[in-house]
VEXSE-934631 format. One record per residue (C-alpha): residue number from 0; residue in three letters; x, y, z. Coordinates in Angstrom, 2 decimals. Example, Ala and Ser with C-alpha at 12.3 -4.5 7.8 and 13.67 -1.06 7.14 Angstrom:
seq, type, east, north, up
0, ALA, 12.30, -4.50, 7.80
1, SER, 13.67, -1.06, 7.14
# end
This chain:
seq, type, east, north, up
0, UNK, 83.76, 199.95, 101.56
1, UNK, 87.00, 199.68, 99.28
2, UNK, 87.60, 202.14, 97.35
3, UNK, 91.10, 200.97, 96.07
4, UNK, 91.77, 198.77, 93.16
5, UNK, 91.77, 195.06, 94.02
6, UNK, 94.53, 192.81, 93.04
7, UNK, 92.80, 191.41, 90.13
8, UNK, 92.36, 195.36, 88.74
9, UNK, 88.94, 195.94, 89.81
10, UNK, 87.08, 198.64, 91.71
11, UNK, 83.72, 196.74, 92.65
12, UNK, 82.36, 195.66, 89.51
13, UNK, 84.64, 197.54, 87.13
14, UNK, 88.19, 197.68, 86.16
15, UNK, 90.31, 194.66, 84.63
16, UNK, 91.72, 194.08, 81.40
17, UNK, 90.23, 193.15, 78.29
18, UNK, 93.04, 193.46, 76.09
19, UNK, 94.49, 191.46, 72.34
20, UNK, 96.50, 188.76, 73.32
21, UNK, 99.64, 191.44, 71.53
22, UNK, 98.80, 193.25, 74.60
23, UNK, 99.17, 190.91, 77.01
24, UNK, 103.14, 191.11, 77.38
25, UNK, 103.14, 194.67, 77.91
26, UNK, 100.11, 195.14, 80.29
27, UNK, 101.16, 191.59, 82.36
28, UNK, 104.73, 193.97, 82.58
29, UNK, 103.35, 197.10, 83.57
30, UNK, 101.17, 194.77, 86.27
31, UNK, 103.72, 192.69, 87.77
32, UNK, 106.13, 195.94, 87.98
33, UNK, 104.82, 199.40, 88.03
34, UNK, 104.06, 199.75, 92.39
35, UNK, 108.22, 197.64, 92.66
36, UNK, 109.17, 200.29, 90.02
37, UNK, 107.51, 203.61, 91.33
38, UNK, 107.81, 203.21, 94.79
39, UNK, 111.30, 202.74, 94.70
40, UNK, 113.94, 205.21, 96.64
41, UNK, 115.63, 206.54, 93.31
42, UNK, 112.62, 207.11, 91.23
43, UNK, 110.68, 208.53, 94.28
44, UNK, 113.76, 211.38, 94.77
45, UNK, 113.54, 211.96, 90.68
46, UNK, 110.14, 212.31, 90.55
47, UNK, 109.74, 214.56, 93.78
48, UNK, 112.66, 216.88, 91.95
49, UNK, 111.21, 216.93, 88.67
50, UNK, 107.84, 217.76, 89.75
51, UNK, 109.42, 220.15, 92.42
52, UNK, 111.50, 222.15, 89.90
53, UNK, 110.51, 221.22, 87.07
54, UNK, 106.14, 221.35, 87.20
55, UNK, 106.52, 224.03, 89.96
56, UNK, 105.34, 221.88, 92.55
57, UNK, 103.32, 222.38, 95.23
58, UNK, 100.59, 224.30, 93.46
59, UNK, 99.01, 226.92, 95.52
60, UNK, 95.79, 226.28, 97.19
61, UNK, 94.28, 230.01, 96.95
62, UNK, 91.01, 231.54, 98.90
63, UNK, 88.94, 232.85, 96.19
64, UNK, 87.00, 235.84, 98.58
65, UNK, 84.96, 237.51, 95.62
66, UNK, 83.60, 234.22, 94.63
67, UNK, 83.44, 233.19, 98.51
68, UNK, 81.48, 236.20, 99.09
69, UNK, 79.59, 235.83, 95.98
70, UNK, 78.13, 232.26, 97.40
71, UNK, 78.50, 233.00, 100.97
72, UNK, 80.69, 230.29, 101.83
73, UNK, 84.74, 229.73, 101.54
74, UNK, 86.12, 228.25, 98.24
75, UNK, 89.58, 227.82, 97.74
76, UNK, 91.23, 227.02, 94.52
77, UNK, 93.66, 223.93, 93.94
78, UNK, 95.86, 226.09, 91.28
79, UNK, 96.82, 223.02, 88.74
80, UNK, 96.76, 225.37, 86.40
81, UNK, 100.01, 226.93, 87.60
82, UNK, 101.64, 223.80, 86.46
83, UNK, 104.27, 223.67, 83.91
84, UNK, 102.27, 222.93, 80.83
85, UNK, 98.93, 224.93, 82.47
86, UNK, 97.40, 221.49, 83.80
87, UNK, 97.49, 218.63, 85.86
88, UNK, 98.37, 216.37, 82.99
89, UNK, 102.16, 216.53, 83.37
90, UNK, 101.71, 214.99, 87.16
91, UNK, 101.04, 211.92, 85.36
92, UNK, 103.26, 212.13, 82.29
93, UNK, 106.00, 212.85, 84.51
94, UNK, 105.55, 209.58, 86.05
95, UNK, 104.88, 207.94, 83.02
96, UNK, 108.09, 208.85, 81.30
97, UNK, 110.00, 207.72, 84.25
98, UNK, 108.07, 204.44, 84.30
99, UNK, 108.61, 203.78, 80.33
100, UNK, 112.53, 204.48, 80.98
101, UNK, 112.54, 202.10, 83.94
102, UNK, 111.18, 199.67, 80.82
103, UNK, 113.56, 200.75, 78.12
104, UNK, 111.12, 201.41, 75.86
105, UNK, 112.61, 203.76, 73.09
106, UNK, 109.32, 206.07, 71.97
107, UNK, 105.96, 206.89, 73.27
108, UNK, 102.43, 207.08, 72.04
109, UNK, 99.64, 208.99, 73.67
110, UNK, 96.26, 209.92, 72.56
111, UNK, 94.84, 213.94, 73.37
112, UNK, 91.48, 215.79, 73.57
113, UNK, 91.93, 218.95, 74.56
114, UNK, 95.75, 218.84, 74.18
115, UNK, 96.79, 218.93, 77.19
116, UNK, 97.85, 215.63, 77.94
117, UNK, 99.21, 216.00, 74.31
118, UNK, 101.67, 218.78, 75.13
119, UNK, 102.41, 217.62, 78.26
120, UNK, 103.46, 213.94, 77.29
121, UNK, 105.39, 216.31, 74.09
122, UNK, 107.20, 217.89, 76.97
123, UNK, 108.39, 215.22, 79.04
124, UNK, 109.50, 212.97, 75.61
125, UNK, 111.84, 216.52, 74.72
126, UNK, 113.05, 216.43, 78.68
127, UNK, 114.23, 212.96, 78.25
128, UNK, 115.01, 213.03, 74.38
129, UNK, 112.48, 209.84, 73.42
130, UNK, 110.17, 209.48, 70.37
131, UNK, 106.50, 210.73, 70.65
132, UNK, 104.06, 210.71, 68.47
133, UNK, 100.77, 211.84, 69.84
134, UNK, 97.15, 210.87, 68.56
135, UNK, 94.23, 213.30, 67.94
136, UNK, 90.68, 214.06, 66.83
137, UNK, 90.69, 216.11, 63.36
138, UNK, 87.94, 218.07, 65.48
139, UNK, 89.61, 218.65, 68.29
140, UNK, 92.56, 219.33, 65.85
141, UNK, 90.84, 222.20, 64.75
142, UNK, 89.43, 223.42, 67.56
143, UNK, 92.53, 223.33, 69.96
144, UNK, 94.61, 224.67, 67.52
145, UNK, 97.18, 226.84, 69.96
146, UNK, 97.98, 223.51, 71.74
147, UNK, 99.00, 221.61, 68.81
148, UNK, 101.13, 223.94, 67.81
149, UNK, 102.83, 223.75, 71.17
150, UNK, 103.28, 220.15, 70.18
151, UNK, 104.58, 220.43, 66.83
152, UNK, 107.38, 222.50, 68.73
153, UNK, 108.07, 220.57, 71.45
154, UNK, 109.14, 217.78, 68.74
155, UNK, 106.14, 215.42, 68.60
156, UNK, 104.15, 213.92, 65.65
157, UNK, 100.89, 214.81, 66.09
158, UNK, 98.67, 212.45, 63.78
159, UNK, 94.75, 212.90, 63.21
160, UNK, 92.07, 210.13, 64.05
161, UNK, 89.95, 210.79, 61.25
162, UNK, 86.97, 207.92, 62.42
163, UNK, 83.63, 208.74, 64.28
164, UNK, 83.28, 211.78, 65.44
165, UNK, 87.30, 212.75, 65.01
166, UNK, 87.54, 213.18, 68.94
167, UNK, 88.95, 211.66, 72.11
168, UNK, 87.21, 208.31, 71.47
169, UNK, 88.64, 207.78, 68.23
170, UNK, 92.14, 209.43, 69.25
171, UNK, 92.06, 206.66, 71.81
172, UNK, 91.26, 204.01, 69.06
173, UNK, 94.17, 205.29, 66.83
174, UNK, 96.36, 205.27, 69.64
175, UNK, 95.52, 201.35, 71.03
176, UNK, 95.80, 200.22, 67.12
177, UNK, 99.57, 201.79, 67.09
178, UNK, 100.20, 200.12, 70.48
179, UNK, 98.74, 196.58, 68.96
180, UNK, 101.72, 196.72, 65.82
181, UNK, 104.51, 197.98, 68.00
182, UNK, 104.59, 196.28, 71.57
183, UNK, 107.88, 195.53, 72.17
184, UNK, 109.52, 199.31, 72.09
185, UNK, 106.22, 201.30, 72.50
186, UNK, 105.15, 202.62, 75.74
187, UNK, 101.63, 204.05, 76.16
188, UNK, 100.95, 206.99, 78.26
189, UNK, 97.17, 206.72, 78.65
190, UNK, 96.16, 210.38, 79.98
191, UNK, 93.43, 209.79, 82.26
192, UNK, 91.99, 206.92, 84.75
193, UNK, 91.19, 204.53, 81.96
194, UNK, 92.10, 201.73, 80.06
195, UNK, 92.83, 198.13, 81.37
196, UNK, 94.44, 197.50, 84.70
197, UNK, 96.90, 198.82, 85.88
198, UNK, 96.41, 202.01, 84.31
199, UNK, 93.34, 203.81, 86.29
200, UNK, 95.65, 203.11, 89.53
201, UNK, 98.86, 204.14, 88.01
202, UNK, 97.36, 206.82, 86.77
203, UNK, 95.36, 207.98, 89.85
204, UNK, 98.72, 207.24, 92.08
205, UNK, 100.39, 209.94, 90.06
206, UNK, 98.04, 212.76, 90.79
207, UNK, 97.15, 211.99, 94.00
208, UNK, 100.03, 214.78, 94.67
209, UNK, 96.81, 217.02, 94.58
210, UNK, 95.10, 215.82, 97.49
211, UNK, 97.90, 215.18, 99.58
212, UNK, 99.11, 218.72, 98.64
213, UNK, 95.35, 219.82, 99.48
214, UNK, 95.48, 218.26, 102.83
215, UNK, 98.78, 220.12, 104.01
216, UNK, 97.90, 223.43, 102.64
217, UNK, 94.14, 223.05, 104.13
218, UNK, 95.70, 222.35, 107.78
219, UNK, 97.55, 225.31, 107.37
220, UNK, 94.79, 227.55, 106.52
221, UNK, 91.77, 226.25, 107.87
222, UNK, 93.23, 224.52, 111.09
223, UNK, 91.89, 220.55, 109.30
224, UNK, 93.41, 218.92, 106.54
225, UNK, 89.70, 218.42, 104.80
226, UNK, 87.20, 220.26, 103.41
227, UNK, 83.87, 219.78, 103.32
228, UNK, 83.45, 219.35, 99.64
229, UNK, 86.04, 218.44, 96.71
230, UNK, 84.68, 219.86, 93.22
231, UNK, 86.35, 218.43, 89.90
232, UNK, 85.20, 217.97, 86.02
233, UNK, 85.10, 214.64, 85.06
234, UNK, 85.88, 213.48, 81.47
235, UNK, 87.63, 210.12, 81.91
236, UNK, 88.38, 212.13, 85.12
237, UNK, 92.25, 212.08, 86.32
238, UNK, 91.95, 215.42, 87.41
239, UNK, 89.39, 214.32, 89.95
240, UNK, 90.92, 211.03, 91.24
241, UNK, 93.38, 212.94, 91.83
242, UNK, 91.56, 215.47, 93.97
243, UNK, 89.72, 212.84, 95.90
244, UNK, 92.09, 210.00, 96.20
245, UNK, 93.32, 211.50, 99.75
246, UNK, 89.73, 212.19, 101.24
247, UNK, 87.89, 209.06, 99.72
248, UNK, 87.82, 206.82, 102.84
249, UNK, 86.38, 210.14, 105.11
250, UNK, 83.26, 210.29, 104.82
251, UNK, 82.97, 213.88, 105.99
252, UNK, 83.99, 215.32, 102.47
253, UNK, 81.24, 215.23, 100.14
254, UNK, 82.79, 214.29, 96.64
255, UNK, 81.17, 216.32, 93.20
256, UNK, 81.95, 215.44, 89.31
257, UNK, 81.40, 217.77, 86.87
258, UNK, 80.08, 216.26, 83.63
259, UNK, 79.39, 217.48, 80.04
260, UNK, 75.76, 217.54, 79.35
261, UNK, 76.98, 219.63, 76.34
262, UNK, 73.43, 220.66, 74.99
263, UNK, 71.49, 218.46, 77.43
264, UNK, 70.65, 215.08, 78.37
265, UNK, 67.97, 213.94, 75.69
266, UNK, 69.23, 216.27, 73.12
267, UNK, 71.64, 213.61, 71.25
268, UNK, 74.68, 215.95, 71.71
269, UNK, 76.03, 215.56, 75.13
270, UNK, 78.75, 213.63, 77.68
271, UNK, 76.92, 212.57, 80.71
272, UNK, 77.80, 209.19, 81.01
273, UNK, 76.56, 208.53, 84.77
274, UNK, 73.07, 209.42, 83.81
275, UNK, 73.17, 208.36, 79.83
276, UNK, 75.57, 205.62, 80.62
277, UNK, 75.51, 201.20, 81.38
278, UNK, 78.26, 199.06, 82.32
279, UNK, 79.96, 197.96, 79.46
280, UNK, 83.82, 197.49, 77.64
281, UNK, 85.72, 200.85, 76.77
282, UNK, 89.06, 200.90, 75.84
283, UNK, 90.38, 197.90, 77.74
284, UNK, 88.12, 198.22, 81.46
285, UNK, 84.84, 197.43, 81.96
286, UNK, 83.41, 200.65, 83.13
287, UNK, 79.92, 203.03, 82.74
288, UNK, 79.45, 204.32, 78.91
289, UNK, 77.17, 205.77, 77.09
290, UNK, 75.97, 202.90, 74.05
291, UNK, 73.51, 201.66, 71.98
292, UNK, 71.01, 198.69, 72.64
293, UNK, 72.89, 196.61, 71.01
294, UNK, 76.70, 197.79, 72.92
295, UNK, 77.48, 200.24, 70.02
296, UNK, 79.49, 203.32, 71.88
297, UNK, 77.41, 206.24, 71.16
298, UNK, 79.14, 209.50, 69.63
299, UNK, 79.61, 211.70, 72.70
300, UNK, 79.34, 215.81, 72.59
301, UNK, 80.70, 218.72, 74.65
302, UNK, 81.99, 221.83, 73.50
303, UNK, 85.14, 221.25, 75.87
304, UNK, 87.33, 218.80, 74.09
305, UNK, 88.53, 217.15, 77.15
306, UNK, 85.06, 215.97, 78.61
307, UNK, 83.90, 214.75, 74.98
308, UNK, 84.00, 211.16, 76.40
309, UNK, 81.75, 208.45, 76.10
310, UNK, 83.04, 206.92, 79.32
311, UNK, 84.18, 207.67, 82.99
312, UNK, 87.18, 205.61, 84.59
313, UNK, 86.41, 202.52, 86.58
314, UNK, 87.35, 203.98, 89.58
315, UNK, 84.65, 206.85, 89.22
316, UNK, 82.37, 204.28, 88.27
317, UNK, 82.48, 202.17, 91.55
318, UNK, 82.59, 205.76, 93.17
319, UNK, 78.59, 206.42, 91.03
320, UNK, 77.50, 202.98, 91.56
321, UNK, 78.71, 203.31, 95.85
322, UNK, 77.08, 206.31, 95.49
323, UNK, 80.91, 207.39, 97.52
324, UNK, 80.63, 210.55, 94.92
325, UNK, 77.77, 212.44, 93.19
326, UNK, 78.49, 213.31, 89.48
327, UNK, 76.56, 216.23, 88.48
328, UNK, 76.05, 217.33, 84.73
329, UNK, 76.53, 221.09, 83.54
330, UNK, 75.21, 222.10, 80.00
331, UNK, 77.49, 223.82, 77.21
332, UNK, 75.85, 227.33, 78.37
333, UNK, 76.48, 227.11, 82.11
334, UNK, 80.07, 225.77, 82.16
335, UNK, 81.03, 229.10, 79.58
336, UNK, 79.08, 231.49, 81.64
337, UNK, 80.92, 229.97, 84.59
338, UNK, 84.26, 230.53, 82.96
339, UNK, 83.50, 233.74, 82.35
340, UNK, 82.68, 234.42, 85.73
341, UNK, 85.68, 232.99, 87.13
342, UNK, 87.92, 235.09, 84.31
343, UNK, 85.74, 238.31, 85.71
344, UNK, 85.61, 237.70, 89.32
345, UNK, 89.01, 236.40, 90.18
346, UNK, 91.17, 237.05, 87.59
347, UNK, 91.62, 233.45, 86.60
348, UNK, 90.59, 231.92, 82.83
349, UNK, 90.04, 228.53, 83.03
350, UNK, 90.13, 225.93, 80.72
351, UNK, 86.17, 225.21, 79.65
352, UNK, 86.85, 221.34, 80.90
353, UNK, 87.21, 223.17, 84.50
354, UNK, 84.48, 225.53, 84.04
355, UNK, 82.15, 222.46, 84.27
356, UNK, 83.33, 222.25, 87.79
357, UNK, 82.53, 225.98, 88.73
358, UNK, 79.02, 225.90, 87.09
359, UNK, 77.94, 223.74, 90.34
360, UNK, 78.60, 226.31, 92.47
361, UNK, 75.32, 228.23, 92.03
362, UNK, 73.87, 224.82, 92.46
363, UNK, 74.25, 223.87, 95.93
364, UNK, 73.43, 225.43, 98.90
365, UNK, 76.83, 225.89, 101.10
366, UNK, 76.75, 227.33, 104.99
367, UNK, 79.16, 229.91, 105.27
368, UNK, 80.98, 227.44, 107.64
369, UNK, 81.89, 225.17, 105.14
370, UNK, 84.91, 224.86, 103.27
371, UNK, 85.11, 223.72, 99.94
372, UNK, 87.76, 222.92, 97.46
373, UNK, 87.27, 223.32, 93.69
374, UNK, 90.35, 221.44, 91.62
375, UNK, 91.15, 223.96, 89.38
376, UNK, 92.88, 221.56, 86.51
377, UNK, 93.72, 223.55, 83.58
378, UNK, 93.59, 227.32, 82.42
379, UNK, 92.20, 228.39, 79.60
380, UNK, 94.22, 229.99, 76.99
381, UNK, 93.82, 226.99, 74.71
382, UNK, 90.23, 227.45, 74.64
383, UNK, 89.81, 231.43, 73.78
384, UNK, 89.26, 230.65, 70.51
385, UNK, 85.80, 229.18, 71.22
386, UNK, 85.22, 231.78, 74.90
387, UNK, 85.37, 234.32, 71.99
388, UNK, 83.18, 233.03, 68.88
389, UNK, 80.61, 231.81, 72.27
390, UNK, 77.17, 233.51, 71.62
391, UNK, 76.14, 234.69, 74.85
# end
């Protein structure tokens, strides 16, 4: 099976773009041009420098013994949190920028949850001196405070989405209206594996630096260049494309998304799309989200603003439907208790979006032969704030 977008944007049954025709110019641009434009010798050597000495590339794949010990079994960490930034966003933003120069467009829009793709598309618009103005729940506003002050400082407008339930969704919204009344000069640096074609495979190209790092650094320390499982949280899920894009046509590594269930699956207040979730329209793809009987997207919940998505990317989609991946779902309680594990037992905090990932731990059953990888994506010093005020 194909696990690669076809040429007419699709993974299986999901992908394309369904886009206003005000769109159309800019997306048919970005189609026609973005592999001629990336791919090229002189953005290839920029790119490998910038994310070489500029994001501190290659991040460190460490062996995590208490935690191996802990659950009998060998975990290593992929340490994206070591980025510049403290996640994997700025893989993609680095890209991005490079992409929108290649285009000379003259300012940038973005949308943010948990603020990392936020700071991270501030910090590449300061690098290159270009307009940004970022979009942003009034919840997630509040409750990621630290990170948009890091954007206010960095030089970028950060403007509230005020509709629904004033989070990603609606950030998203604001951000796709803004990119409707100013094609021509505007480029759009979506943050995750979303949106219309060619985004979720622009996107996904960009950090599938983790996975090919993964495979070099595994050789080296395990004697194969795969493990035998990849863990990852999964919001629109960039962070885990690009942990699996380099293993997804081997069959030996067993592929695991993290979701929100927030407060659980029938409660009304959760982010499990692959088990709440129907194929449907979201932001420009057709893709699995979570929605009414008659197609209205319902409000999604997590206390981690960057999994408080009512969708998953197309590509994770055709992974769920292939059944090429298993996407998991970890309440509001276990992803904090498994942060706080992590914080206690290794010396790492990560970011609550990432916790998700290490709450599945305790729910399989490893051999101590086994090697798996957990994508560590962001750390957690936005989020201590709410790891503090958490009733345990």
């Amino acid at each position: 099976m194909n696990f690669q977008v076809n040429e007419q944007g699709y993974y299986g049954e999901f992908g394309g773009a369904f886009i206003p025709e005000m769109l159309h110019p800019n997306i048919e641009e970005l189609r026609t041009r973005y592999l001629e434009i990336i791919y090229a010798p002189d953005f290839q050597a920029e790119m490998k420098h910038l994310l070489r000495d500029y994001v501190g590339r290659p991040t460190p794949l460490y062996f995590a013994s208490r935690l191996s010990e802990l659950h009998n079994t060998q975990i290593y960490l992929k340490r994206e949190d070591l980025c510049h930034t403290g996640a994997h966003k700025i893989n993609n933003t680095v890209g991005q920028i490079l992409l929108a120069k290649k285009l000379g467009k003259q300012k940038i829009i973005a949308e943010t949850g948990a603020g990392q793709h936020g700071v991270a598309t501030a910090t590449v618009c300061a690098l290159m001196g270009i307009e940004c103005i970022i979009y942003m729940g009034e919840h997630d506003i509040h409750r990621q405070k630290p990170n948009v002050e890091r954007m206010k400082m960095l030089g970028a407008t950060v403007v509230p989405a005020t509709s629904g339930s004033k989070t990603l969704k609606d950030a998203t919204n604001e951000a796709m209206r803004h990119w409707i009344n100013h094609p021509q000069d505007t480029h759009y640096i979506i943050g995750s594996v979303v949106g219309p074609h060619p985004y979720p495979d622009m996107v996904a190209r960009f950090h599938a630096i983790i996975s090919e790092e993964m495979k070099v650094q595994l050789l080296e320390k395990t004697g194969r260049d795969y493990p035998d499982y990849v863990f990852a949280c999964v919001g629109g899920g960039s962070n885990a494309m690009g942990a699996f894009y380099h293993f997804l046509d081997n069959p030996e590594v067993q592929l695991i998304g993290a979701e929100a269930e927030g407060l659980g699956i029938s409660s009304g207040k959760s982010a499990a799309t692959t088990q709440l979730g129907r194929s449907g329209i979201l932001h420009g793809s057709k893709t699995l989200l979570m929605q009414t009987d008659d197609g209205q997207v319902v409000e999604p919940y997590s206390i981690s603003a960057g999994l408080d998505y009512p969708g998953i990317g197309p590509a994770h989609a055709h992974l769920f439907a292939s059944k090429r991946a298993q996407f998991l779902s970890v309440t509001d309680d276990e992803a904090m208790r498994a942060g706080l594990l992590l914080s206690r037992m290794e010396g790492i905090i990560p970011a609550i979006e990432t916790a998700h990932a290490f709450a599945l731990l305790p729910k399989m059953t490893f051999k101590p032969s086994d090697v798996i990888v957990v994508n560590l994506s962001g750390r957690g010093d936005k989020d201590l704030d709410t790891y503090i005020k958490y009733e345990w």
